[in-house]
C-alpha positions as CSV (number, residue, x, y, z in Angstrom):
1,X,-34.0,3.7,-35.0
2,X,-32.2,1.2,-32.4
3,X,-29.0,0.4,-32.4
4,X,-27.4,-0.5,-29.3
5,X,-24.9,-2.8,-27.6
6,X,-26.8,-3.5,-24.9
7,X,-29.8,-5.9,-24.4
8,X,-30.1,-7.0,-28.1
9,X,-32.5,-9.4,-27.3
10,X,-35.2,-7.3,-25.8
11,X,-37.6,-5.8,-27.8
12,X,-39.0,-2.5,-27.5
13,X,-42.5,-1.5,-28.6
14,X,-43.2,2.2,-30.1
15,X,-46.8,4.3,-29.9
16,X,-48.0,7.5,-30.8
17,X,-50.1,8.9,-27.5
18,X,-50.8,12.0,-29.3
19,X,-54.3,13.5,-27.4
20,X,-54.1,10.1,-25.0
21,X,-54.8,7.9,-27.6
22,X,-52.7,4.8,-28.0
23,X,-51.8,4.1,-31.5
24,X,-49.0,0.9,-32.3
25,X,-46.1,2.0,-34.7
26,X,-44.4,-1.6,-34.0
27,X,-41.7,-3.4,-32.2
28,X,-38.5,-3.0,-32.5
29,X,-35.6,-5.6,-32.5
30,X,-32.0,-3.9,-32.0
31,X,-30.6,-3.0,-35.7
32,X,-34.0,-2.2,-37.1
33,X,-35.8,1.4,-37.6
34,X,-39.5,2.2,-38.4
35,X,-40.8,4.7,-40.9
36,X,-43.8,6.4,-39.4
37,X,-45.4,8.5,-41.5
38,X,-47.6,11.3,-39.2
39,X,-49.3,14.7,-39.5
40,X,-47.0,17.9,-38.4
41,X,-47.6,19.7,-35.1
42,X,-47.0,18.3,-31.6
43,X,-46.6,14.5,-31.0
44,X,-45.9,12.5,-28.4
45,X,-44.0,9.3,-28.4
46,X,-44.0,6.4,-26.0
47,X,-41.6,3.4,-25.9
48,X,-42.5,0.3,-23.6
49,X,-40.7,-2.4,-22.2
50,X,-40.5,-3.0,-18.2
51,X,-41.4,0.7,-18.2
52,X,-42.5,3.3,-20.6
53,X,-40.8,6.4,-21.6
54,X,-41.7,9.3,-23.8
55,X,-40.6,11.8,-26.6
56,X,-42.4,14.7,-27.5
57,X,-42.1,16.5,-31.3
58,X,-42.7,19.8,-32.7
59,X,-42.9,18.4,-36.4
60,X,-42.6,20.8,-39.6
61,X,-44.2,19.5,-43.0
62,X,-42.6,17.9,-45.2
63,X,-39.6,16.9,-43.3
64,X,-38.2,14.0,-42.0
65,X,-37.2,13.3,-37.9
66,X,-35.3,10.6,-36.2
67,X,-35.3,9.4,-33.0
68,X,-33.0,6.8,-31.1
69,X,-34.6,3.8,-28.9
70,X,-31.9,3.4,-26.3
71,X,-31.8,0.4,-23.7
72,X,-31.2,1.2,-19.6
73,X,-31.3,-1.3,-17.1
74,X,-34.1,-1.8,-15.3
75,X,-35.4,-4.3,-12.4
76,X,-35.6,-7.3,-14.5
77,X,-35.1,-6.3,-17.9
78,X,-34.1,-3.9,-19.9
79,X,-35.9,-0.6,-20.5
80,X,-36.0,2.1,-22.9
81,X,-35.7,5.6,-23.9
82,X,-36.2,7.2,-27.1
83,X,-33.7,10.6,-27.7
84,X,-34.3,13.2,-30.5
85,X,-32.1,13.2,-33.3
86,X,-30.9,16.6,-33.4
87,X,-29.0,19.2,-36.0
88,X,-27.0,20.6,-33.5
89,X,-23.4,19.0,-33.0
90,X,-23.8,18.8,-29.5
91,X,-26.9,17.3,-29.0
92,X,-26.8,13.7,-27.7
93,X,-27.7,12.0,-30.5
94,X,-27.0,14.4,-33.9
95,X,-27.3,14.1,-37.6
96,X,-24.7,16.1,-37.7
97,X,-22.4,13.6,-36.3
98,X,-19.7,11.1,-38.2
99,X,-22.2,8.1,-36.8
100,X,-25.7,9.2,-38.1
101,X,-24.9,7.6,-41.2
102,X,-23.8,4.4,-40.0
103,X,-27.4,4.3,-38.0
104,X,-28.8,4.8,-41.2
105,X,-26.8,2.1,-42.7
106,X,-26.7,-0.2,-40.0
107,X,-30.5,-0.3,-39.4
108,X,-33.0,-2.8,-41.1
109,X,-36.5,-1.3,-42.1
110,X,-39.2,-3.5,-40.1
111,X,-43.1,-3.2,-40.6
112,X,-46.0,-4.2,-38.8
113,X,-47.2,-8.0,-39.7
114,X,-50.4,-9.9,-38.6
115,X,-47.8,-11.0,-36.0
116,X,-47.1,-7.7,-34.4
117,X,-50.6,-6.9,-34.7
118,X,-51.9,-9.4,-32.8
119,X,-49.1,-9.3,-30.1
120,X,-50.9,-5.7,-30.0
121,X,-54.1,-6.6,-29.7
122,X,-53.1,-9.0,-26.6
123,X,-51.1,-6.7,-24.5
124,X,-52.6,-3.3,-24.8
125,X,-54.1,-3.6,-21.8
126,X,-50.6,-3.5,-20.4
127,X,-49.8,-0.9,-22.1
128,X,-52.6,1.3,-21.7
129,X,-51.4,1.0,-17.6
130,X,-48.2,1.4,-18.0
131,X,-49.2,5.1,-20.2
132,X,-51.4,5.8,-16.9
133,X,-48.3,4.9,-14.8
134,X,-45.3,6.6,-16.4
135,X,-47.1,9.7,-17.9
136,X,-47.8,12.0,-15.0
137,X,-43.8,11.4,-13.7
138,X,-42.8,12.3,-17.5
139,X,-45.3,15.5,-16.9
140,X,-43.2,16.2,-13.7
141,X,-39.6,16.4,-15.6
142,X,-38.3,19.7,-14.6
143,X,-38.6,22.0,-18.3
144,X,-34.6,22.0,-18.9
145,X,-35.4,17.7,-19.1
146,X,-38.1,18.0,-21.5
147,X,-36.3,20.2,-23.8
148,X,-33.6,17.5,-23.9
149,X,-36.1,15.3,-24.8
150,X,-37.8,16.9,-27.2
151,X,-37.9,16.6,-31.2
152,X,-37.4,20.8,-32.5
153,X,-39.2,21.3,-35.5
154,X,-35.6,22.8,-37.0
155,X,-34.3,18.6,-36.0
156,X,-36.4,17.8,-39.6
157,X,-34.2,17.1,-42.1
């Protein structure tokens, strides 16, 4: 999901780099949310703007995770971060807190279109660099970091 008050009119573009491959999951506008239906185990997620970031899962079958795109400033544009969703109260971004519904709520369900596709299919070169750029300094976040950033198969609701 993205919903943010900052840079509303930058879009973001999600992948699943599970194994190194690249595979698109879409763009996302601010207020929308993508429904990406995977297999359970561990995932990793990247998100690409100026930069790319990542989000790695421990999924469970047969439940259902969130994650948060969230925009930081960058050199010339915004760029982005996705956040688990967690149970726990305290985490960042929660289920359990009074906003998860309204993210929910608030959030329009966008798919793919020949559009997106394409836009794909002309830029993943790009991407495919910036994945070769930003992995290895995700690889060095110290383990306390990636735990933050990390999808718990208990997160599934």
């Amino acid at each position: 999901m993205r919903k943010a008050f900052t840079a509303k009119a930058i879009d973001a573009s999600l992948y699943d780099v599970t194994g190194g491959k690249t595979q698109f999951i879409g763009i996302m506008a601010n207020g929308t949310k993508i429904a990406y239906p995977t297999v359970p185990g561990h995932r990793v997620f990247m998100v690409v703007s100026e930069a790319a970031d990542f989000l790695e899962a421990d999924l469970a079958p047969g439940k259902t995770y969130y994650a948060m795109v969230t925009p930081r400033m960058g050199l010339w544009k915004a760029r982005f971060s996705l956040w688990p969703v967690g149970r726990d109260p305290n985490a960042k971004y929660s289920s359990q807190s009074s906003d998860f519904k309204d993210w929910i709520a608030d959030t329009q369900l966008v798919t793919n279109s020949p559009k997106s596709l394409n836009w794909f299919e002309r830029t993943q070169r790009s991407v495919e660099a910036k994945r070769a750029e930003y992995w290895p300094v995700w690889q060095e976040k110290n383990p306390a970091d990636l735990e933050l950033r990390t999808l718990q198969s208990a997160d599934g609701l």
